[in-house]
Each structure stands twice: as C-alpha cells, then as structure tokens.
C-alpha positions in Angstrom: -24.2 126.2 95.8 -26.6 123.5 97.1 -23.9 120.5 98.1 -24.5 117.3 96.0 -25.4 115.5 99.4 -28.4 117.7 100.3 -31.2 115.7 101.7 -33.2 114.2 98.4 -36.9 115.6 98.0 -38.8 113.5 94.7 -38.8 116.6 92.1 -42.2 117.5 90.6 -42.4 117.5 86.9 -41.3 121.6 87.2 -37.9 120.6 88.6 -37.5 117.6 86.0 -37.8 120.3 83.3 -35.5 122.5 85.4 -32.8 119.8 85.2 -32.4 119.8 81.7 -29.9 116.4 82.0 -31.9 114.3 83.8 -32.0 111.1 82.0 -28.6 111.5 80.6 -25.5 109.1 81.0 -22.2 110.4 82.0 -19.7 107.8 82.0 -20.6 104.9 84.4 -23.6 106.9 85.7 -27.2 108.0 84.7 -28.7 111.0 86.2 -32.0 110.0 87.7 -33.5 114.0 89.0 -32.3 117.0 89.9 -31.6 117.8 93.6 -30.1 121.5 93.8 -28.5 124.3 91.7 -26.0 127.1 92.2 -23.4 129.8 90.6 -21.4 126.7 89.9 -23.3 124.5 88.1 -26.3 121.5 88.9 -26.5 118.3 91.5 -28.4 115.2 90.2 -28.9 112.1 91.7 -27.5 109.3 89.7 -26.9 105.7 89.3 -25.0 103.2 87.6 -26.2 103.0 83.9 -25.4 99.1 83.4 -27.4 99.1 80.0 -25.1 101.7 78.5 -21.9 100.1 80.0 -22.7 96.7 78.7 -23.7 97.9 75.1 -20.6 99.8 75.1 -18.9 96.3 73.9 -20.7 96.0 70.7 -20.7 97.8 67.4 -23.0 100.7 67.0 -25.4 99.1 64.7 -26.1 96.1 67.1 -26.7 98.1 70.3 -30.5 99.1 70.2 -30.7 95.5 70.3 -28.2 94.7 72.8 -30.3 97.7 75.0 -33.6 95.9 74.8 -32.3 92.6 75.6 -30.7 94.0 78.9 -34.0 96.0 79.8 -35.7 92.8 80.0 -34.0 90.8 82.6 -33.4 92.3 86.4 -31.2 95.5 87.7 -29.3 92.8 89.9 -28.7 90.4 86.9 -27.2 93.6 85.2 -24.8 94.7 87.8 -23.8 91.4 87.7 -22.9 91.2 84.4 -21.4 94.6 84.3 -18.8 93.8 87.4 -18.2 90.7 85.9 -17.1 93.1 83.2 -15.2 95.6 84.8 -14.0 93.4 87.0 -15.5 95.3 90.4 -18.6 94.8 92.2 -21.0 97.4 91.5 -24.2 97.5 93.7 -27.8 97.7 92.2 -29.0 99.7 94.5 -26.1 102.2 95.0 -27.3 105.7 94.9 -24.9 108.8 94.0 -24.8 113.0 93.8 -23.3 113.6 90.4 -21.9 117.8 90.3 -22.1 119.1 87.3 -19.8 122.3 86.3 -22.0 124.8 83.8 -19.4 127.5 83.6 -17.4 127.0 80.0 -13.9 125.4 80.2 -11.2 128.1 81.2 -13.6 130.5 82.9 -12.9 131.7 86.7 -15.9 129.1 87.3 -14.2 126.4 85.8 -11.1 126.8 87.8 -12.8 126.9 91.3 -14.6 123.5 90.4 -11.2 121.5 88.9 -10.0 123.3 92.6 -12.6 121.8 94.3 -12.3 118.4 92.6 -8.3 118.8 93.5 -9.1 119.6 97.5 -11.5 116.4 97.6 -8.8 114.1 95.8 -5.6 115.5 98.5 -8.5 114.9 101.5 -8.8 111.3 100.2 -11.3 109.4 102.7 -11.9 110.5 105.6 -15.2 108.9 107.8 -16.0 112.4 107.8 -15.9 114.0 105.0 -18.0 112.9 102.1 -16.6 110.8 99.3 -15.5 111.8 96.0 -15.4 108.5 93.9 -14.6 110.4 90.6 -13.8 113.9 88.8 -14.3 114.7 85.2 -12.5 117.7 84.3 -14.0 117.9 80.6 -12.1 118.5 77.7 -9.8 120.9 79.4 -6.7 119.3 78.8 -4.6 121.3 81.2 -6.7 120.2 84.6 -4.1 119.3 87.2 -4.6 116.1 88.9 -8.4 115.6 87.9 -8.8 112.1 86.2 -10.7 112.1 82.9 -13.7 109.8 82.2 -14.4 109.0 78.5 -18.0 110.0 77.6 -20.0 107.8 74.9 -22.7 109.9 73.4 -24.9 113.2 74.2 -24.4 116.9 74.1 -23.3 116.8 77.3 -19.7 114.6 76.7 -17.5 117.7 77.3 -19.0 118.7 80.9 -16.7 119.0 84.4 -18.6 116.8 87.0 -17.3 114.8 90.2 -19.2 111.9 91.6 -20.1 111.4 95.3 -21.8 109.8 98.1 -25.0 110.8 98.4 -25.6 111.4 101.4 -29.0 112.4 103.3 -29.6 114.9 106.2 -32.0 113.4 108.6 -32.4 116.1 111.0 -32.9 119.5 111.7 -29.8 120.9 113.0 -32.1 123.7 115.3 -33.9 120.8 117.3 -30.5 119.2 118.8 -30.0 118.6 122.0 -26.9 119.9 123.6 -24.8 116.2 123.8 -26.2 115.7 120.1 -24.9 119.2 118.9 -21.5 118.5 120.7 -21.2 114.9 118.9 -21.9 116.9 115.1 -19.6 119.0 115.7 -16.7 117.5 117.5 -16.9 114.8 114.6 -16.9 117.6 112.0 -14.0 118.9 113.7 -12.0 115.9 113.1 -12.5 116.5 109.7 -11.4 119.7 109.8 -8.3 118.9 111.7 -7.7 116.4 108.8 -7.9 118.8 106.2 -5.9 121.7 108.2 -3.2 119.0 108.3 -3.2 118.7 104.9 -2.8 122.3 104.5 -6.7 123.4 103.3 -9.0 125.7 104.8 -12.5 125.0 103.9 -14.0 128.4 104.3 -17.7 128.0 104.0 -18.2 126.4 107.2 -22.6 126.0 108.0 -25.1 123.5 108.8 -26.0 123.0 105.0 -22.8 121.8 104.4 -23.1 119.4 107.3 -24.6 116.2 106.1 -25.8 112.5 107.2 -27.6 111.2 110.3 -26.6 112.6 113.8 -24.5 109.7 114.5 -22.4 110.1 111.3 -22.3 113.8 110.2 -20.1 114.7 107.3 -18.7 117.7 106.0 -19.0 118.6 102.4 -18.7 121.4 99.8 -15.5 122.4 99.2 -16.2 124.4 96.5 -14.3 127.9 98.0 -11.1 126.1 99.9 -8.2 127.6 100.1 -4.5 126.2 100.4 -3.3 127.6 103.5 -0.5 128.6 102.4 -1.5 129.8 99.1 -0.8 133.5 98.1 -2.5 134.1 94.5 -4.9 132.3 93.0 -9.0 133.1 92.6 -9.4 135.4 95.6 -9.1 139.3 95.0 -7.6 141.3 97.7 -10.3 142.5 99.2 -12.8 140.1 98.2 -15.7 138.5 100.8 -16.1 135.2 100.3 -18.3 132.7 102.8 -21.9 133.0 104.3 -22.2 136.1 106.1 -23.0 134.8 109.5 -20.9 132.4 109.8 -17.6 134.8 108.8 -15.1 135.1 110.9 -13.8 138.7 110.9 -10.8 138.6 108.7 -12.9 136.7 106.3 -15.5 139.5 106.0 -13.0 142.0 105.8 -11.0 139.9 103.3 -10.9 136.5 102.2 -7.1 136.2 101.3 -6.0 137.3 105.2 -7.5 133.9 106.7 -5.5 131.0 108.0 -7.3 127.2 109.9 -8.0 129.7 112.5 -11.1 131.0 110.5 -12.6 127.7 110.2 -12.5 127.5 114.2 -14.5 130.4 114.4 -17.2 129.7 111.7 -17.5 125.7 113.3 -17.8 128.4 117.0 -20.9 129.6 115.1 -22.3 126.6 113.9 -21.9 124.9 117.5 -23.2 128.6 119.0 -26.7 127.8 116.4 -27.1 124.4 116.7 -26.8 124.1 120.6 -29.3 127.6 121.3 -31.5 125.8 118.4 -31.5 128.1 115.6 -30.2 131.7 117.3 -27.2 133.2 115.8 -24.3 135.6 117.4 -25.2 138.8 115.2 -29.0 138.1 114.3 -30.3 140.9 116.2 -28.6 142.7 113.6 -31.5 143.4 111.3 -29.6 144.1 107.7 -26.8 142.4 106.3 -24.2 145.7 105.9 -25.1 146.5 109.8 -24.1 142.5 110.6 -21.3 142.8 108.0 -20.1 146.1 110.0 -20.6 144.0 114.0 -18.6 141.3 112.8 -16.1 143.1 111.2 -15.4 145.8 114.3 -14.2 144.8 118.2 -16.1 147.3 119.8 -19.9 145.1 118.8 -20.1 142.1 121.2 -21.8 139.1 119.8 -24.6 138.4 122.0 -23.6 135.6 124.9 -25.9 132.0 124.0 -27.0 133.0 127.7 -28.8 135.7 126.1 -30.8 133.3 124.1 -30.9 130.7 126.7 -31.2 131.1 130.6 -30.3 127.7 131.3 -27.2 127.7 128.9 -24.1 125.0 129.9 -21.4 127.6 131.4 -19.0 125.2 130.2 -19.8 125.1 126.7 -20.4 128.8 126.4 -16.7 129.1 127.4 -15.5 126.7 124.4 -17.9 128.9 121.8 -16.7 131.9 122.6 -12.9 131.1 122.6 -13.5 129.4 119.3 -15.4 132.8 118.4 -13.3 135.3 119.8 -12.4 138.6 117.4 -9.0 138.3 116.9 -7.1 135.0 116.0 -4.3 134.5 117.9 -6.8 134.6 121.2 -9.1 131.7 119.5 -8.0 127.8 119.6 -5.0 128.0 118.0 -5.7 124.6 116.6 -8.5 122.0 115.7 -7.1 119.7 117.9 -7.4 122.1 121.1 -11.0 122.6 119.8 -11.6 119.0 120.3 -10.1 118.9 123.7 -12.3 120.9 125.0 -15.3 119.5 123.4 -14.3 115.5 125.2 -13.7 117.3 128.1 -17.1 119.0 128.1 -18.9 115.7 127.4 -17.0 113.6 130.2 -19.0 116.2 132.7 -15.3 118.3 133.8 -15.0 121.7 133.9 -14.3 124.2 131.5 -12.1 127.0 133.2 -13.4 130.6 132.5 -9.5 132.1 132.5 -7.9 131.8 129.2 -11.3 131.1 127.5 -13.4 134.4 127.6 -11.9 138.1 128.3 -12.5 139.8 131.3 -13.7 142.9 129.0 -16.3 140.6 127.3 -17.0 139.1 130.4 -18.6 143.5 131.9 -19.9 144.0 128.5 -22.0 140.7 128.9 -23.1 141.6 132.8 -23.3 145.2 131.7 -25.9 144.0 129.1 -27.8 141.7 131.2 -28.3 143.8 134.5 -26.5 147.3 133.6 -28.6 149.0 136.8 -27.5 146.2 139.2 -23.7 146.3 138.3 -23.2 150.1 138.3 -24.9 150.6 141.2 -23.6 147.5 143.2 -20.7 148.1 141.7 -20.0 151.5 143.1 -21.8 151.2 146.3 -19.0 148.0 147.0 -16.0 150.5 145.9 -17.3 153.0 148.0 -17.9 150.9 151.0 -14.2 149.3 150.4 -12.8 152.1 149.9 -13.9 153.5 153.0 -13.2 150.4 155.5 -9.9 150.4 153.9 -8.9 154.0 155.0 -10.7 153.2 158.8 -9.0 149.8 159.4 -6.1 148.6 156.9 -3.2 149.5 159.2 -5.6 147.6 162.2 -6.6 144.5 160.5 -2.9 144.1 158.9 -1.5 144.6 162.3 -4.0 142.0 164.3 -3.3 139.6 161.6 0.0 139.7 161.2 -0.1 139.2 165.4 -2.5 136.1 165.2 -0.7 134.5 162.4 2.8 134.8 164.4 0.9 133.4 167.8 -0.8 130.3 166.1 2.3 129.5 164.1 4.2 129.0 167.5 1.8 127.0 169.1 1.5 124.8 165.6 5.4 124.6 166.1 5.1 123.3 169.5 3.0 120.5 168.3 4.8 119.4 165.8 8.2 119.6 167.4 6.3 117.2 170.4 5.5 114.3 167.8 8.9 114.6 165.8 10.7 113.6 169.8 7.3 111.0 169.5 6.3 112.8 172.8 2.5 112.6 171.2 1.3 111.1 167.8 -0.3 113.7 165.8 -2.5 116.8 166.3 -5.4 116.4 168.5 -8.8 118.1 168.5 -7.4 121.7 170.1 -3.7 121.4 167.6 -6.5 121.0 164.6 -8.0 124.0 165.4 -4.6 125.8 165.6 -4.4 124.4 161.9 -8.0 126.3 160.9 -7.6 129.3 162.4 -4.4 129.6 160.5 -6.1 128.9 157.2 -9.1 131.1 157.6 -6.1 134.4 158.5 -4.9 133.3 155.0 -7.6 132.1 152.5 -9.7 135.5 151.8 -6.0 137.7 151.4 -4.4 137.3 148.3 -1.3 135.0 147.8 1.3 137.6 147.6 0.2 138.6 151.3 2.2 137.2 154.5 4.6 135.2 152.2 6.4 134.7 155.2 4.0 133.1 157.0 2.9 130.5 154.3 6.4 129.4 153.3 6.2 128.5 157.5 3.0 127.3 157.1 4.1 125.0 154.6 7.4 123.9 156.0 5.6 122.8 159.4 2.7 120.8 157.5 5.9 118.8 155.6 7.6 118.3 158.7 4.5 117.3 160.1 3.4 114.5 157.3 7.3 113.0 158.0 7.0 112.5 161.6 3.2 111.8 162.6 2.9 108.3 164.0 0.1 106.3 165.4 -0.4 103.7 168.0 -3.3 102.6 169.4 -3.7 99.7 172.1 -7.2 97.9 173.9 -5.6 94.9 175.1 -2.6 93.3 176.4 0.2 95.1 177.6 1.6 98.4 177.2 5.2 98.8 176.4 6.3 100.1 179.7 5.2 96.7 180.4 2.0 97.6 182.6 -1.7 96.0 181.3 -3.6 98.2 179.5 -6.3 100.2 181.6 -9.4 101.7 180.8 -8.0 105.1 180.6 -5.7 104.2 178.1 -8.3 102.5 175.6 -10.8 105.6 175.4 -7.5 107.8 174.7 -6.5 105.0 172.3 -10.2 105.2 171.0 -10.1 108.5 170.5 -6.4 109.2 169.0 -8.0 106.3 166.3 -11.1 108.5 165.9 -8.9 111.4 165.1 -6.3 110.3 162.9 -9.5 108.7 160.9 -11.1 111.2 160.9 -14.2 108.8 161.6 -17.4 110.9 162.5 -19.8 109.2 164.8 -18.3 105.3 164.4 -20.2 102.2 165.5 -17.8 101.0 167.6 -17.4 100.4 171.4 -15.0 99.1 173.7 -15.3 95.2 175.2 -12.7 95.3 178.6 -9.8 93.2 177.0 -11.4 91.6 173.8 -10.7 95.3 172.5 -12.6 97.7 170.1 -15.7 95.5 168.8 -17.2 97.3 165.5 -20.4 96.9 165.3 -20.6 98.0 161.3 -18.2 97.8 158.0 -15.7 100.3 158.6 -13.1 101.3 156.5 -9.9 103.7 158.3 -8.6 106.3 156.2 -5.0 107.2 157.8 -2.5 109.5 156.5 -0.5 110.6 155.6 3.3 109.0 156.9 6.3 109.6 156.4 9.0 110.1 153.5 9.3 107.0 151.7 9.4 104.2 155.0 6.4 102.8 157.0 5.8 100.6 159.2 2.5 98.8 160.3 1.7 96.7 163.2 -1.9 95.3 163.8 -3.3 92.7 166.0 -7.3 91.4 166.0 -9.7 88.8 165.4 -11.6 89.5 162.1 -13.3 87.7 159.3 -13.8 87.6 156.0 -13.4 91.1 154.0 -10.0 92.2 156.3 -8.1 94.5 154.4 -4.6 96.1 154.8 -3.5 98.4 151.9 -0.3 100.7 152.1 0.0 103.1 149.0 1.7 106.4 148.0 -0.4 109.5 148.3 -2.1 111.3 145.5 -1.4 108.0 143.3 -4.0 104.9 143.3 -1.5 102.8 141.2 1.0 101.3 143.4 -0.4 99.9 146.5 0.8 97.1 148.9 -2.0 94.8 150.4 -2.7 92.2 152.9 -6.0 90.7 152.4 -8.3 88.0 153.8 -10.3 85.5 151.2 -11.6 82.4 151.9 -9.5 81.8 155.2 -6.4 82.7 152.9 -4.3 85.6 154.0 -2.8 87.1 151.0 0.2 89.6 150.1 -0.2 91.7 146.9 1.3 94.6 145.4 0.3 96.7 142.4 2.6 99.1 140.6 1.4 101.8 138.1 -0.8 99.7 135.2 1.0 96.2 135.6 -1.0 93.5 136.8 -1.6 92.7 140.3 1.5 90.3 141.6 0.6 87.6 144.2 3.5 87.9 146.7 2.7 85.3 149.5 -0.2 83.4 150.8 -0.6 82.1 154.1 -3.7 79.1 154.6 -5.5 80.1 158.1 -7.5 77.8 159.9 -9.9 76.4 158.2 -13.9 76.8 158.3 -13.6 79.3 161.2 -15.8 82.1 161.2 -13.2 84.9 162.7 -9.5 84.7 162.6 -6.6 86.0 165.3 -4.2 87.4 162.8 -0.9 89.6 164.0 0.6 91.9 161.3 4.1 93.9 160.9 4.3 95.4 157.9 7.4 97.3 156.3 7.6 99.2 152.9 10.7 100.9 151.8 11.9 102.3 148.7 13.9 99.1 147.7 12.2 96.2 149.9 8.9 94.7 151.0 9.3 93.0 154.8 6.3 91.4 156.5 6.5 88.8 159.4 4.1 87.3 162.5 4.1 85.4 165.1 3.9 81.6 165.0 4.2 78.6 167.3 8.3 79.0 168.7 8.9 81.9 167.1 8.8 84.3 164.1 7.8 83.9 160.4 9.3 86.4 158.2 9.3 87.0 154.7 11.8 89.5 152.6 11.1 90.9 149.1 13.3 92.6 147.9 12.7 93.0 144.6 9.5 95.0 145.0 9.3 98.5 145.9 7.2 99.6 149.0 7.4 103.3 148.5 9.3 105.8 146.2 11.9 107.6 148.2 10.3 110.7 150.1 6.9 110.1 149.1 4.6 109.9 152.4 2.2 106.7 152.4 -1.7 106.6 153.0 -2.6 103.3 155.2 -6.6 102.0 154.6 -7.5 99.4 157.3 -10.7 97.8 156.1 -12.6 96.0 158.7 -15.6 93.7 158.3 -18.4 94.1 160.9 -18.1 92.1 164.3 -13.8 92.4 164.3 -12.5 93.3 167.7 -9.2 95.6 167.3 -6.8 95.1 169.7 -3.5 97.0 168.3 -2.5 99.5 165.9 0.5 100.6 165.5 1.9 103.2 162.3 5.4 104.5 162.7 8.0 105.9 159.8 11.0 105.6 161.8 10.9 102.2 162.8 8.9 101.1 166.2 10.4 103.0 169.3 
C-alpha cells in the first residue's frame, strides 16, 4: 500500500472523486485530498479542523452559527483559540497523512492495520522513523493497545485510521551519489536497529518506504511487521509476503522462517539499487517466477554492482554483498555490524574482502566477467607450477634453507657486537643481511621455515633492547683524545643511518659540529625495554625539540622544548592534559642558545639534569612515568634550521 508519507502531488478533480472522504473530519483532523491507495485501505492529507473542534462546545442547534462566525476571522486566530481550548499548541500550518483502514472491523485486514498501529506505538519516536501521533481502532472494542478517538458526525465515525507526519520525498533514490546513498541508508539502519531491539522485523524493506529529504530519510510502512519472536499470528506457513526484489530468500520461500537478519538483506538491496542508480541484483531475470526461483536457490549468483558499474567502490561492494549473502548466518549478524561497516566505509578505511564475500562467489563473479581469460590463465599457471615444482622443489628448498641459516649467523654476529656495545646498531652491509632475510621469507607461506622466523624474531627483540647511539663533532672523545675528522664523518654517517635520513642538508663545520642547513626532524628508534637515556649538546634556536615516547602509542610522550628563550619539560600520558613539569628561562633576546641535555625515562621516574656554573642542576620526578616496563622508546630530535649539533648520545643501559 502507498505509505501515508509519499511525496504529495495536488490531485486533479478524478482523484478528489476517487477519495470519496475528502472533505471529511475525523476527530481533530479534516482530510484535505487524497494521496495514495492500497489492499489496506486510503492515505489523505489532513489538517487540524479548528471550526469543528471549537463548535464541538455548543449545543447542536447553535453551531451553524458558531461555524460561520469562526470561518470569518483567520486560521491563526483559530488555532489559537482551539489550543487555548485543549490546552496544547496546535500549529496552523501543520500538515498530516491520515491512514484510513477500509477492510470491516474483525476481518484479516483489520487485524494487520490495529498490528501496524501497535508496531508504531512500541517503536515510539525515533528521528528515523516517521511519527505516529494517533490510532483509531474504530468501534472494535477488543483492539489491543490502540487509543480510541471519539468521532462527532459523518458516515465515516466507525473507521480504523492512524495519524502521521507527513512527510515528503525530495529525491529520486536512482540519481544518489555513492556518499549520499551511504548516509540514507546507514540512517535507515539505525532505525532498523531500533526496532530489531525492540523485537520487530519490518519486512517490506524498499525505497518507497524510505521517506524525507537526503539529510533526514525516514523509514515508514509498517504495515506487514512481524514480532520476532512471534509464532502464529496472520502469516500462513508457506505464505510470500514483501516485494519480490527486495526478498531475502527465506522470505520468498516463506514469510514465517525470517528473523532481523531478513531486513539486513532487503536494506543490502536497497543500498545495492540506490548506489548503481536504479539496477537491481536479479533484474536480468526477465519474469517474476524465474526471479522468484534465482532468489530462492544458491546455485543463481546475483549479479556483482561491478557488473553494472566498472568504476564500483570495492569497499562497498564487499558490505552489500555480506548484507546480501544467501544464507543467514553468513550475512551481518546484526544491524549494528551493518552500520560498522558503513562509518568505516565513509571514513575512507578499508573493507577487508575475507569474511565479507565467499571465495566461491568470488570464481563465479571472475568466471562471469572474463570466463576465457581465467580458464585458460588458470590452467596454463597450474601447468607451469606444476611443472617447476617437480624440476626444482627439492633445489630451491634446499638453497633456501642454506641461505636462511648463513644470513641468520652473520645477523647474530651483529647483534651480539652491539649487546657487548662493541658497535651501535646495524650499518649499511648488517641492513642488507636484514633484507635478504626478508625477501627468503615473504613470498613462502607462514607455516614454511618456522624455525627460522621464531630466530628471526628473537634476534630483531634482542636487537631493539640493546641498539645504542652516540654520535660526537666536537670536543673530546671519551678515551679522552679530541675528536678528529675521521671520527665526525663516521659520527655523521652512524646519525644518517639510525635516521634513516635520505640525502640531509647538513655538513660538517671543524669543531662548531654538524651545521643543518634546513628543518630537520630525526626519527630514532627504537631503544630499549622500558629505560633510556638521552644526552645532547648544541647551539640551536627557536623550534628545538626533544620528545621521548613509547612505540606504536602517540599518547604518552616526554618532551623538552624551546619557546620564547624558555626551555620547557612536559609530559603527556594517554588523553590527560599536557603537564608542565619544569621550566628553565635561557638567556634572553639571543638568537641561538648553547643547551646540554641528559635525559632519563624509567618506568617509575622522570630524571633530567645540565650543566651550570660550579656544577650540576638536576631535577627528579618521580611521580611521573617515563616508559612502561619493557616497552622500547622512539626518540624525535627536532631541529630548527642553522643549529650546529655537537653530541648525541642514546643508550638503554645507562652511559658506558
């Protein structure tokens, strides 16, 4: 049946006479045209008939007089009056869709609509669903939960009707674009989620019954809901009962078998029409018992939206078809998972293919598209697999095996030479070690060398626990020697490494140290298992930045900071507020800064001192955590353009 909120067209004078009530009054409301008609009965358009409400409080033979009296002043002046009656406002200008019920009290017909009425009541409002505001159950005296409303006059006093918003479609649902499809139906999925909840299945799922502007789509007609769990009631075993295309396969086999789970697949339909604009999973089925039969069986695919549209989102076409798949227990399991997928869709991520769409669907749909390519390719690969296989398996398993066993020794080396601190981390040559391990492993499958990759990983821990950095290009070396020139273009590149800094501006200035010649930011890490320390000596300006965090979590940092010739210790941890720790005034108005730096985070304690005039400042907090126990730290070392790096030192033992 037509839903009360279907967009309003004016009616010629054909439909007037078509709608034999127009003009009628049914309790608060007069029926201004006729907007739609079904098995169940007429919609009208109505509004609030003040006349008839404010004549209502006189005696019979004084209200044609009454009438004309209130026919000659305003609409406004007689809403006013009439809320002034009721005690309510009541709007001139509201406009409402008015169902009316033309099967006779008791009948089948009768029954769904007092059901209907029912469903719309237990939804009560929801921003998506449109509003009931009243239900007239007619003279039937045994109707439920459906409020009467006392008629005054007519031939039409003993009529079933429910009042509602009347809402307007302003769009066609086949010229959406993709983000505006999404939007629809996400918000009609709320909806749906709300009434699931509250144990109805709506059952008639389509764009007619999808209503209002783009931005505000609501979901109406529930005029063949069913209580989910419900086992008797109007549905016959065996009965169909829905729109054809938009059936989910138990529901076209038989009405009574479907749970919420049918309603994801029919709102899978409607999001498969709206975003192709207009095309439907089964129309190339050309009669309605041949689409009855393709929905009803596993063996017919519905065609892919790909099929429709070459330029199809991947993403999306994943979410329709889990939402459409045949049987129910591999659909969304639940509205709200439907919805999940739909935000995740529209915040750009990705929508995994595994556990979305079958591997069987997935041939059928290549099988369709290019049949010639994929049996052919398809065998000519097997055979050509096949055949290397037989030739070289034992070979390539062997020289593999052999090259995985040599590079894991040398990698061992390595890292046993920076846990004694005999070399910092893995240089240019050790990092190629690292690669051609990784490209022996990444095209074999996981179960392959296990041996090998629980090594693998065990070396790359022990690594991230022990790798240390210090870099020096000025003053003197800890052995107590000045530092040469050999020793600053090692130190420059050992810094290039660990930063993995490709092509810096930067260049070394005899004992003033490592001049940068742009903004440079040093990415190092990561260190250790839960302790770091940091040293760092240069002259910089304004924009110097020192942050210490725990890897793979931007939440909790630790940061020293220069701002406005203020040098500043912060920490952050998870979504508190950043906490000012200490602040130490530079010289003033100076354009670049000499600043030494010792930083130490541990799990229970912050330490940071430098050197002043006679001595050593320090400051302990204790009361702040550094780093979580066994979590290895990332270090970032901003630096502004023009600073001249002298030392940098990052050890997780403690400084040798």
């Amino acid at each position: 049946m037509p839903d009360a909120s279907a967009a309003v067209q004016p009616s010629s004078r054909a439909d007037e006479h078509d709608y034999p009530m127009v003009g009628e009054t049914l309790g608060l409301w007069r029926l201004v045209r006729g907007l739609g008609r079904g098995g169940m009965g007429e919609v009208y358009e109505a509004e609030y008939d003040y006349i008839h409400l404010l004549s209502l409080r006189y005696a019979a033979d004084q209200r044609e007089m009454i009438r004309q009296e209130l026919a000659a002043i305003s609409r406004t002046d007689q809403a006013l009056l009439a809320g002034d009656m009721l005690g309510t406002n009541l709007p001139p200008d509201s406009r409402f869709a008015i169902k009316v019920c033309n099967a006779r009290s008791g009948t089948a017909g009768h029954k769904r609509f007092l059901m209907e009425a029912e469903v719309a009541q237990r939804l009560g409002d929801h921003p998506y669903i449109v509003t009931v505001h009243a239900v007239n159950g007619g003279l039937d005296e045994h109707q439920g939960p459906a409020r009467r409303l006392d008629l005054d006059r007519g031939k039409y006093r003993d009529v079933a009707f429910m009042v509602m918003d009347l809402a307007t479609r302003t769009y066609d649902h086949c010229k959406l674009t993709v983000m505006e499809t999404v939007h629809v139906v996400r918000c009609i999925a709320t909806a749906l989620d709300h009434a699931h909840r509250h144990g109805i299945i709506h059952r008639d799922l389509k764009p007619e019954n999808i209503l209002g502007p783009i931005e505000h789509p609501l979901l109406t007609d529930f005029g063949i809901a069913k209580e989910i769990d419900q086992t008797d009631g109007l549905t016959r075993t065996g009965q169909i009962i829905g729109t054809l295309d938009y059936m989910s396969p138990e529901q076209a086999t038989d009405a009574k078998r479907v749970d919420h789970r049918s309603d994801i697949y029919s709102l899978g339909v409607v999001l498969y029409e709206m975003s192709t604009q207009g095309c439907l999973p089964y129309s190339h089925k050309l009669d309605r018992d041949t689409c009855l039969a393709a929905i009803r069986s596993e063996r017919y695919e519905p065609r892919w939206p790909r099929e429709y549209k070459l330029d199809f989102p991947a993403g999306l076409e994943r979410i329709v078809l889990k939402a459409m798949a045949h049987h129910m227990e591999n659909r969304y399991q639940a509205m709200s998972e439907f919805i999940t997928d739909l935000d995740r869709f529209a915040r750009g991520e990705r929508i995994p293919f595994l556990g979305r769409v079958k591997v069987k669907s997935w041939i059928r749909f290549q099988l369709r598209r290019r049949p010639k390519l994929i049996w052919g390719g398809g065998t000519l690969a097997a055979a050509t697999l096949l055949m290397m296989l037989v030739m070289w398996a034992r070979h390539l398993l062997d020289e593999t095996r052999a090259t995985l066993a040599y590079e894991l020794g040398r990698l061992e080396t390595v890292v046993r030479s920076i846990e004694e601190r005999r070399k910092p981390q893995l240089g240019r040559d050790d990092l190629k070690i690292v690669a051609t391990i990784e490209d022996a492993l990444k095209n074999l499958s996981k179960d392959r060398y296990p041996q090998e990759r629980v090594r693998l990983q065990g070396l790359m821990t022990r690594l991230d626990s022990s790798r240390w950095l210090r870099v020096q290009f000025a003053g003197r070396m800890p052995n107590g020697n000045p530092v040469s020139a050999q020793d600053c273009v090692a130190a420059k590149d050992h810094l290039q490494i660990a930063a993995n800094a490709k092509d810096p501006q930067w260049t070394l200035e005899g004992a003033e140290g490592l001049l940068l010649y742009e903004d440079m930011t040093l990415n190092l890490g990561p260190y250790g298992t839960g302790t770091v320390y940091c040293i760092v000596h240069l002259t910089t300006g304004e924009g110097f930045n020192l942050a210490v965090r725990e890897r793979d979590d931007e939440r909790h940092r630790t940061t020293w900071a220069l701002s406005q010739g203020r040098l500043v210790l912060t920490t952050r941890e998870d979504e508190r507020p950043v906490d000012e720790l200490h602040a130490e005034m530079l010289a003033p108005n100076r354009q670049s800064y000499d600043i030494s730096l010792f930083l130490e985070l541990k799990p229970n304690e912050i330490r940071s001192w430098w050197p002043i005039a006679g001595g050593i400042k320090e400051h302990r907090f204790p009361n702040h955590r550094g780093l979580r126990a066994g979590v290895p730290a990332m270090v970032a070392l901003t630096l502004p353009k023009g600073s001249r790096l002298r030392q940098l030192e990052i050890w997780t033992k403690g400084p040798p």
